[in-house]
Structures are given as C-alpha cells and as structure tokens.
N, CA and C of each residue as an Amber inpcrd file, in Angstrom:
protein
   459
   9.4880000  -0.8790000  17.9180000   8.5920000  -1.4670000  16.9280000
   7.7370000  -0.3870000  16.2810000   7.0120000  -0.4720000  15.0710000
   7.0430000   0.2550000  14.4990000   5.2590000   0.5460000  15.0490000
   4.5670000   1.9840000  14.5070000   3.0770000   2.3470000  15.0450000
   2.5260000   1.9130000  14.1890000   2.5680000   1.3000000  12.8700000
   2.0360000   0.3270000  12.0090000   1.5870000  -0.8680000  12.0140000
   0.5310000  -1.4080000  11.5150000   0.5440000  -2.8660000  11.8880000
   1.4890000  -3.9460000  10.6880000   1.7720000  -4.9720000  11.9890000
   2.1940000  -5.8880000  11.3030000   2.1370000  -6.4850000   9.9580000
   2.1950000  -6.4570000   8.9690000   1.6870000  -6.8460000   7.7920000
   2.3390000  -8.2470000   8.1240000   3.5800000  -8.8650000   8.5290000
   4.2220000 -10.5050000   8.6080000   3.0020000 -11.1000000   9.6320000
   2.2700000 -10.4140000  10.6240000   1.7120000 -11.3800000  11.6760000
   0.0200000 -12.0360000  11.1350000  -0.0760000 -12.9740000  10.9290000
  -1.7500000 -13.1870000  10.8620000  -2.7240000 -12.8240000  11.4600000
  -2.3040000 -12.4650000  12.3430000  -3.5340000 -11.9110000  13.3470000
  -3.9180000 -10.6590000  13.1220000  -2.8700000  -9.4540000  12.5190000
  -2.7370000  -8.6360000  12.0440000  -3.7150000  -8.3870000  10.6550000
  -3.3830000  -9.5080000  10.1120000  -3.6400000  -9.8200000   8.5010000
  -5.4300000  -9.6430000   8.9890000  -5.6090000 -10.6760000  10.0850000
  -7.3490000 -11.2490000  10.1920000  -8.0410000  -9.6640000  10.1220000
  -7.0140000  -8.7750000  10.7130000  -7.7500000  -7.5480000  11.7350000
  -7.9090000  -7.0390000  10.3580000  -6.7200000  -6.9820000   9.6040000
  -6.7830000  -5.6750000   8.2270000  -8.0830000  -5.8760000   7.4060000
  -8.4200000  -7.7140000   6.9080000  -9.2680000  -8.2510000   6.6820000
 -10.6960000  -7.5540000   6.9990000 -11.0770000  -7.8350000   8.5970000
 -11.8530000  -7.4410000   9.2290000 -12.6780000  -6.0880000   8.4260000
 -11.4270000  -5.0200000   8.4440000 -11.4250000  -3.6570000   7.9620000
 -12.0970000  -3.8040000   6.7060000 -11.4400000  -4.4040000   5.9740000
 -11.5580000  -4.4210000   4.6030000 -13.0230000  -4.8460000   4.4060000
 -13.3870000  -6.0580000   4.7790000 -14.6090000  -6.4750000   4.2960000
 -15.9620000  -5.5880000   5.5910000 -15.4400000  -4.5000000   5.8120000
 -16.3170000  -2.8370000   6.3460000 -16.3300000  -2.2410000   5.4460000
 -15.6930000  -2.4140000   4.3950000 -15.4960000  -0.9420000   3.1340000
 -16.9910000  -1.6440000   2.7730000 -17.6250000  -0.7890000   1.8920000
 -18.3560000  -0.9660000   0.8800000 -18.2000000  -0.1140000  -0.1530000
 -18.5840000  -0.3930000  -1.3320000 -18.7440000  -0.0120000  -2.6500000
 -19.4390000   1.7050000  -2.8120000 -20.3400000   1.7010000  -1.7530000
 -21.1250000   3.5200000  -1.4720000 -20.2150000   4.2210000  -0.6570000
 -19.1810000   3.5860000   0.2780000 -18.8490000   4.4520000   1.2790000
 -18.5250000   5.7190000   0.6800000 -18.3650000   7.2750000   1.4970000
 -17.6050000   8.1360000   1.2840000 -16.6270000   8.5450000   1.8900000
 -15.9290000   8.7420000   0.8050000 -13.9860000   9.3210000   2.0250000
 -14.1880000  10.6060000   2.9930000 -13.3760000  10.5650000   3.7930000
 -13.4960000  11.8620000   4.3640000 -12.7220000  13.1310000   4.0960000
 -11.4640000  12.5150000   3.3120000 -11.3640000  13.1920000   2.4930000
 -10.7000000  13.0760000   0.9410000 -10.4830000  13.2950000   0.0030000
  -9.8690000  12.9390000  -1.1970000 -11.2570000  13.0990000  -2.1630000
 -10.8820000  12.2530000  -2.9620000 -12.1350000  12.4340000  -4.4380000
 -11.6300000  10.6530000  -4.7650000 -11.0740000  10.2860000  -4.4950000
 -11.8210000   8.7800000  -4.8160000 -12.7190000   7.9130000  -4.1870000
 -12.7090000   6.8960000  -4.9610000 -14.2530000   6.3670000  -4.8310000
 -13.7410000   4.6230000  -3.8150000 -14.2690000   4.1900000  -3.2150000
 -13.9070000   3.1790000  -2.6110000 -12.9360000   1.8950000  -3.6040000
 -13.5870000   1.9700000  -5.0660000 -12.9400000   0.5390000  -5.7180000
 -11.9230000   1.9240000  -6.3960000 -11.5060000   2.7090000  -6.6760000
 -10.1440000   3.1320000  -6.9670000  -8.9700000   3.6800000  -5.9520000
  -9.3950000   3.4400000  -4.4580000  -8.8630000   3.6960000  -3.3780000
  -8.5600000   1.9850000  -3.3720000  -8.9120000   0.8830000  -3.6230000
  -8.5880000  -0.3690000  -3.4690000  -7.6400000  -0.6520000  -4.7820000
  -7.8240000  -0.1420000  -5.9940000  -6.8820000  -0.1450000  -6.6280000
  -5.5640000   0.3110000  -7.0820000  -5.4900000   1.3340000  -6.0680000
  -4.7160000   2.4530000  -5.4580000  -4.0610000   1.5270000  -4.5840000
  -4.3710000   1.0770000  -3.9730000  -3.8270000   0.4070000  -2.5220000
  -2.8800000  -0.9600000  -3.6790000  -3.4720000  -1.4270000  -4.1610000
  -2.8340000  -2.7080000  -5.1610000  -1.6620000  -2.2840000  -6.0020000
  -1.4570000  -1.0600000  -6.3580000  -0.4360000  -0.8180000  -7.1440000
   1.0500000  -1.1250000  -6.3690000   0.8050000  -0.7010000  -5.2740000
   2.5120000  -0.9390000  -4.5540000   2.9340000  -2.4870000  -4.2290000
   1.0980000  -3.3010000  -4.4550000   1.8600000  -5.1380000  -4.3880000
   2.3510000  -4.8590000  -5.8960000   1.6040000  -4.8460000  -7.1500000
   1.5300000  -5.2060000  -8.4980000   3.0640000  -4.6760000  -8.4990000
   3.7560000  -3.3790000  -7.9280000   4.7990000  -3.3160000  -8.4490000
   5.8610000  -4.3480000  -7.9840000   5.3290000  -4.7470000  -6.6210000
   6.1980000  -6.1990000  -6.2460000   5.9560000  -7.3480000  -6.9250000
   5.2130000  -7.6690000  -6.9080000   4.7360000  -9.0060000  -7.6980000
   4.3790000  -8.8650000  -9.2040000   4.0450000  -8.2710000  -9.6000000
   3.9190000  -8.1070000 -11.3420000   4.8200000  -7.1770000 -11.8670000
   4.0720000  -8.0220000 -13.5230000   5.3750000  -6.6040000 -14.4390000
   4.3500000  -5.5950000 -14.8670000   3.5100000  -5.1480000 -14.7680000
   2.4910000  -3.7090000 -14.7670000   2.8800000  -2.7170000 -15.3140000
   4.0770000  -2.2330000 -14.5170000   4.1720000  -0.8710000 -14.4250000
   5.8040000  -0.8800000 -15.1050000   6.3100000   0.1650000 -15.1920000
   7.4000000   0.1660000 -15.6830000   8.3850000   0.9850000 -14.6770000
   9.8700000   0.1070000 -14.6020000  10.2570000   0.6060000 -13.4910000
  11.3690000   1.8660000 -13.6420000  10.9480000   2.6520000 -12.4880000
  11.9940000   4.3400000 -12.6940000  13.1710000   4.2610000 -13.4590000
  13.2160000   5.3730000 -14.6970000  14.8150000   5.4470000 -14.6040000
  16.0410000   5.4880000 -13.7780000  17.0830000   5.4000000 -14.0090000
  17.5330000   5.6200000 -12.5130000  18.2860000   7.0560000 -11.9580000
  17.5900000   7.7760000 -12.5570000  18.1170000   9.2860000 -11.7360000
  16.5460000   9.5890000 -11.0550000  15.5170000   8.6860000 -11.5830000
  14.0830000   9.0300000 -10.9010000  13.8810000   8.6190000  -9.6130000
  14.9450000   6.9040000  -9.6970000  15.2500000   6.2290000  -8.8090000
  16.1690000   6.8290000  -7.4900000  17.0190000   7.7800000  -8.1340000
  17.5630000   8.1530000  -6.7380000  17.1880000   9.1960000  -6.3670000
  16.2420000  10.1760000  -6.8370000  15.3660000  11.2460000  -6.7380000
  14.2290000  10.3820000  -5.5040000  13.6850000   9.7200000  -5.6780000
  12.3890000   8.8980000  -5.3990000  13.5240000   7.7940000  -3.6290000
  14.6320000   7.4010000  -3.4800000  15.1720000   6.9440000  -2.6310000
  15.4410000   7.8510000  -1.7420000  16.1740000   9.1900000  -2.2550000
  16.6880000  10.2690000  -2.1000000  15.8000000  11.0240000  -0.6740000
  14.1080000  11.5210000  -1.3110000  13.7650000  12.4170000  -0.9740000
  12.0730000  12.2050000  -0.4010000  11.9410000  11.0140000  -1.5330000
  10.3840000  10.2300000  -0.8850000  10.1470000   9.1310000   0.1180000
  11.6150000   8.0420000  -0.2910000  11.7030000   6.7880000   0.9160000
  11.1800000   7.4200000   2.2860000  11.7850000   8.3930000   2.7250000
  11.7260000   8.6530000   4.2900000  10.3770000   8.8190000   4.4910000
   9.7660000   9.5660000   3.5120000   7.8730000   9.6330000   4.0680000
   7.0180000   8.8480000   4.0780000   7.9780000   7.9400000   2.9710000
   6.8950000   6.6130000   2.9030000   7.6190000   5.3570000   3.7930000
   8.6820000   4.9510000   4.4390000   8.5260000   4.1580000   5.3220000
   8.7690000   4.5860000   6.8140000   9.2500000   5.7710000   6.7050000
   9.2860000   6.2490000   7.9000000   8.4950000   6.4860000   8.5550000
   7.8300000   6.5490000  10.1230000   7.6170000   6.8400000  11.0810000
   5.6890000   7.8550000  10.8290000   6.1390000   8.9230000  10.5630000
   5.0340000  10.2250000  10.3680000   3.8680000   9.8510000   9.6480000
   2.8290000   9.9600000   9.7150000   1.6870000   9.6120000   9.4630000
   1.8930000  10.0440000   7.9120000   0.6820000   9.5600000   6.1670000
   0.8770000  10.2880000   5.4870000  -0.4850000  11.6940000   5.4110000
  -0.1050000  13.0710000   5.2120000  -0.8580000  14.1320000   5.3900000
  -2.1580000  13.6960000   4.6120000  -3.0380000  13.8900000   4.6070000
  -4.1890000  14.2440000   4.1490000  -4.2780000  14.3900000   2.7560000
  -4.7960000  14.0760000   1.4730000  -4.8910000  14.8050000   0.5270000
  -3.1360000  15.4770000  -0.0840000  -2.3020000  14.5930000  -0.0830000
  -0.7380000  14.9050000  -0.5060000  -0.8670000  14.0480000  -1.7020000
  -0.0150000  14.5880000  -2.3940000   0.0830000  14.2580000  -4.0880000
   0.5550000  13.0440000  -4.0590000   0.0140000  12.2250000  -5.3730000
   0.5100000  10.7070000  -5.6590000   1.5760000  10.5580000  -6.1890000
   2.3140000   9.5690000  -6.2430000   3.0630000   9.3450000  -7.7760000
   2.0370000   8.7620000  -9.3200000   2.4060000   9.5630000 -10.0070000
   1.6840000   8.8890000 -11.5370000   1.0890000   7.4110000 -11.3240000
   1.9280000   6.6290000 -11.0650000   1.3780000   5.0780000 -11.3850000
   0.3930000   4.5310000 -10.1820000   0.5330000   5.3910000  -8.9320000
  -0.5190000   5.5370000  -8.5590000  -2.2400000   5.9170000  -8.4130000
  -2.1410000   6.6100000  -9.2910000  -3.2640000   7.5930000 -10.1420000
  -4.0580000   6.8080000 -10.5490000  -5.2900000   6.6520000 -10.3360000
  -6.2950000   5.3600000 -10.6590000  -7.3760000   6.2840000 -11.5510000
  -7.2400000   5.9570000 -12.7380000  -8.3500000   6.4060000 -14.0440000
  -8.9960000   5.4950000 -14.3200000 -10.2540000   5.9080000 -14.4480000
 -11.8410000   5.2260000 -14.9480000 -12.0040000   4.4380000 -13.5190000
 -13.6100000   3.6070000 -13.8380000 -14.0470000   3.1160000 -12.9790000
 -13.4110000   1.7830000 -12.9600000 -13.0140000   1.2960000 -11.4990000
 -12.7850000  -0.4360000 -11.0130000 -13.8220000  -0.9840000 -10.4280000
 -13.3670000  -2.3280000 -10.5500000 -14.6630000  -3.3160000 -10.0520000
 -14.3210000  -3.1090000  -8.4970000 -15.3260000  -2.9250000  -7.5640000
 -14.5850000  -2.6670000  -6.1090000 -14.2560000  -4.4190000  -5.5280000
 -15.2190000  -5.1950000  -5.8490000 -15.0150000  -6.7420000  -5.8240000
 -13.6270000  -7.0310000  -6.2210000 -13.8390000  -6.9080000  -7.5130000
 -12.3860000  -7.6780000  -7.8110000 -11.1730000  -7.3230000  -7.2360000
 -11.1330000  -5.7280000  -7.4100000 -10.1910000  -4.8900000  -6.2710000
  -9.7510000  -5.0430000  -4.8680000 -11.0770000  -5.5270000  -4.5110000
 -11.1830000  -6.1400000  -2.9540000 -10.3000000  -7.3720000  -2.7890000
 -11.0360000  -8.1570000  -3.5670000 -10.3840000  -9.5890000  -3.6060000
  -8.6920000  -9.6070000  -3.6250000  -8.4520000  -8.6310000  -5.0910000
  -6.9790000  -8.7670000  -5.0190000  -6.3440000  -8.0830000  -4.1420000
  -6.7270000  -6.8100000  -3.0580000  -6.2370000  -6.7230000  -1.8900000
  -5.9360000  -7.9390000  -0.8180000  -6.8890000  -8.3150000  -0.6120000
  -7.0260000  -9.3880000   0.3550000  -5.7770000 -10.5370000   0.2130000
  -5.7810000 -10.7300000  -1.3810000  -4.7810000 -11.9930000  -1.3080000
  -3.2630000 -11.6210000  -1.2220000  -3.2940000 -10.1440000  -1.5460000
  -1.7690000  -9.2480000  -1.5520000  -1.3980000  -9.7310000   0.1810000
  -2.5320000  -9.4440000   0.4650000  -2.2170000  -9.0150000   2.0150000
  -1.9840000 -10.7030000   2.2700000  -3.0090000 -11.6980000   2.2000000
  -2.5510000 -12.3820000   2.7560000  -0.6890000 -13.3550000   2.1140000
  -0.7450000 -12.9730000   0.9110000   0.6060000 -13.4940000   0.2660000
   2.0050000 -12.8250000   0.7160000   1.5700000 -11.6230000   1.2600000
   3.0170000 -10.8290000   1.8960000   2.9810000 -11.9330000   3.0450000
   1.9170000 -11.7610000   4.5070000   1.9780000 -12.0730000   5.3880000
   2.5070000 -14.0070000   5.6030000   2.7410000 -14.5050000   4.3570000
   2.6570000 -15.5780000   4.2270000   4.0660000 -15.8960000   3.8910000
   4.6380000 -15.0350000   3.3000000   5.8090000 -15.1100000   2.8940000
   7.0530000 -14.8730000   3.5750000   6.2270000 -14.1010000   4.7620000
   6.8460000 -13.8610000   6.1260000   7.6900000 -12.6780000   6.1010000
   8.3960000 -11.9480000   7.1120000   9.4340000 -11.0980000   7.4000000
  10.8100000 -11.3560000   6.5160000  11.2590000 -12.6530000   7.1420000
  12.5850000 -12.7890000   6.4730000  12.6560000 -12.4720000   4.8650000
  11.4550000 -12.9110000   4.4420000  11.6660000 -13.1930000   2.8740000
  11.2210000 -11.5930000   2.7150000  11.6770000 -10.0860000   3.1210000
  11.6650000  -9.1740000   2.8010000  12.8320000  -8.4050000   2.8490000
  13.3060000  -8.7200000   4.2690000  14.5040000  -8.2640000   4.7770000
  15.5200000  -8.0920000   3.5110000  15.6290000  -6.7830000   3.3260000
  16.6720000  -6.6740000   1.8420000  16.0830000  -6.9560000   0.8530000
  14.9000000  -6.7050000   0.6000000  14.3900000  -7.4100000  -0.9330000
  14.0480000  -6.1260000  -1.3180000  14.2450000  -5.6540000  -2.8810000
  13.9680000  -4.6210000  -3.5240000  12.6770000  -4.4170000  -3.5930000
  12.9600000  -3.0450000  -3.3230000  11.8530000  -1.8170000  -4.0280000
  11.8310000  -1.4850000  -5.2430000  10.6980000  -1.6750000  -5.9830000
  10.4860000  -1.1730000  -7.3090000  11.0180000  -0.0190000  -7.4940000
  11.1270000   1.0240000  -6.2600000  11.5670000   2.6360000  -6.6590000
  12.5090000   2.9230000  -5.3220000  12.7710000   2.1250000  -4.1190000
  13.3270000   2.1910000  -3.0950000  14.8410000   1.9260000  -3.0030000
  15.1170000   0.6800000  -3.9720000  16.2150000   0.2880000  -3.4480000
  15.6340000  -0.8190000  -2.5110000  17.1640000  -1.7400000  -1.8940000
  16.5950000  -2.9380000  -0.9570000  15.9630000  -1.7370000   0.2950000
  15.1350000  -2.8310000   0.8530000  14.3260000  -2.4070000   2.0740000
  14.5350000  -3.1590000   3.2920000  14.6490000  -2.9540000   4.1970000
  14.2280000  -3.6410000   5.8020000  12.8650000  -4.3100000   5.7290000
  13.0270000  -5.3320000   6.3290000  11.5590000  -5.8060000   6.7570000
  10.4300000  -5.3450000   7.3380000  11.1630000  -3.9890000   8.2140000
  10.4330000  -3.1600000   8.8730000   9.7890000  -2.4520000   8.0520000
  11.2400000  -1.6920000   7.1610000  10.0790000  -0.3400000   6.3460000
   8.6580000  -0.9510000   5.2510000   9.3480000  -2.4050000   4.9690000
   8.0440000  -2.8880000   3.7900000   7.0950000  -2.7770000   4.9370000
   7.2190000  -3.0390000   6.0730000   5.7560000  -3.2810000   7.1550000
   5.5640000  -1.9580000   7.2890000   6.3610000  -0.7620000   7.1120000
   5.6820000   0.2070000   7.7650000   5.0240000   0.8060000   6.0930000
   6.0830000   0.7150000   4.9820000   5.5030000   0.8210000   3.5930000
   3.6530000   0.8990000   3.4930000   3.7060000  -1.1230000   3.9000000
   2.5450000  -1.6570000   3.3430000   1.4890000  -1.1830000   4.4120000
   2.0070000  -0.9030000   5.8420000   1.1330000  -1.1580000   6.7200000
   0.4690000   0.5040000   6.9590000   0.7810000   1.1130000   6.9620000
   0.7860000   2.6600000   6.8520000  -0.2890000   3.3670000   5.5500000
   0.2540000   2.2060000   4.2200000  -0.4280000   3.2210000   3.6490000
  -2.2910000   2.3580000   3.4290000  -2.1520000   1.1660000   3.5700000
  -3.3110000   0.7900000   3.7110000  -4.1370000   1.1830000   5.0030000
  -3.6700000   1.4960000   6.1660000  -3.9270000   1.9110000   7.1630000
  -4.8690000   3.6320000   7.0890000  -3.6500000   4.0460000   6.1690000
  -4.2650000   5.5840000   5.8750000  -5.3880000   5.7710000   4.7220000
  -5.9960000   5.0970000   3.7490000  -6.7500000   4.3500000   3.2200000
  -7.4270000   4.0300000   3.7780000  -7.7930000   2.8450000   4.9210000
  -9.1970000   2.4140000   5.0870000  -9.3150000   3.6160000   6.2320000
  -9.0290000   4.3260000   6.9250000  -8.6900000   5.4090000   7.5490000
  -9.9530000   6.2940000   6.9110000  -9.1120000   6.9200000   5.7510000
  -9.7370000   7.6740000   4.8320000 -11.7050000   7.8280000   4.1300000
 -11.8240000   6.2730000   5.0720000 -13.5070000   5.8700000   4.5840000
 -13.9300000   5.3950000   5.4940000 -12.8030000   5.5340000   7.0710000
 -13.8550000   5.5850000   8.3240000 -13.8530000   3.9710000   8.4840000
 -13.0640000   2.8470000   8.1820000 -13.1120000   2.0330000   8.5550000
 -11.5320000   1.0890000   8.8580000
C-alpha cells in the first residue's frame, strides 16, 4: 500500500480536512515563495484538469514526453524534492482568494473521495495517460501532502 494517504477513504478525507482548515491566510512556507491562497490554487489545478475544461490539454509528443519521463515522479513512490520546478499550468500568477481556494480544495477532495477508487481505476490523465487507482491516490495524495507539509501543517 502506498506511504500516501488515502484520498478514496473518508476518514482520510476528515484528516486532510483537519489539515486544511490549520492553513491560514498569514502562514509562511518553509520553503518556496508562495503564499498560502496560491499554494491552494496550485493544489486545485490537477482536480480542474480532471474535472474542468481550464486548461488546455498537451500536445501529444508533450504527452509522451510528460508520461515518458515525469509520470514516475509524480505517482511514484519518492517524496517530491523541495523547491523542484512546476509545470506552466501549474504556475499560480497574481493574488487568490485563500477562502475560495480553500473551499474549492475541500470539495475536490471530498468529490474524488466520493466517487470512490473504482471510478479511477483506468481513468485518464490529463497528461498521464489512463492511471491506476493507486497512482491517482498517490498523484493526489502526495502532492497535497507535500503542500500542507510545506506550511507546517
């Protein structure tokens, strides 16, 4: 099983919750240069690319560049380093509301966990290709993990 938390279990969900409503709006990271509501909007881009049309999706030689050579760091196993480069659509410019940001974390989280495991198992990645149920848990669970991490909560 994976060192991530559950993103399918509720209890999981209550704990991430928990976390979440510890952030505040002043906190400081320990390390990076964002600010708590663009670290929450940061965190929202990888639902929005599941659930919304936002963003626009990879060509497909970006696509197998990005399956190729990034999948493994991002659902695999290894913690992510410190201060390691984003992808573009990750990149959060100007100021966010940390509220609203908050909020729409919260319901990401609770709408994955709701939707359960099965309904992932093989379901596409915006830039992945299909996924395991696992890697979306280790995906989702990892990088929000390394995030509230990042501000000590």
């Amino acid at each position: 099983m994976s060192q991530y938390p559950d993103v399918f279990d509720s209890a999981t969900v209550t704990a991430q919750l928990r976390r979440l409503d510890a952030l505040s709006p002043y906190d400081r990271p320990r390390w990076g240069r964002m600010s708590p509501a663009a670290m929450l909007a940061h965190l929202n881009v990888a639902y929005e690319m599941l659930y919304d049309a936002r963003h626009p999706r990879p060509k497909p030689f970006v696509r197998w560049l990005l399956r190729t050579f990034v999948r493994p760091g991002v659902v695999g196993p290894k913690p992510y380093p410190r201060n390691a480069p984003t992808a573009p659509a990750f990149r959060i410019e100007g100021t966010r509301d940390f509220d609203a940001e908050k909020a729409r974390l919260a319901a990401y989280l609770r709408r994955v966990a709701d939707e359960g495991r099965a309904a992932f198992d093989g379901r596409e990645s915006f830039s992945f290709g299909p996924l395991t149920a696992g890697e979306w848990q280790v995906l989702f669970g990892k990088h929000l993990d390394h995030h509230l991490t990042q501000f000590g909560v």
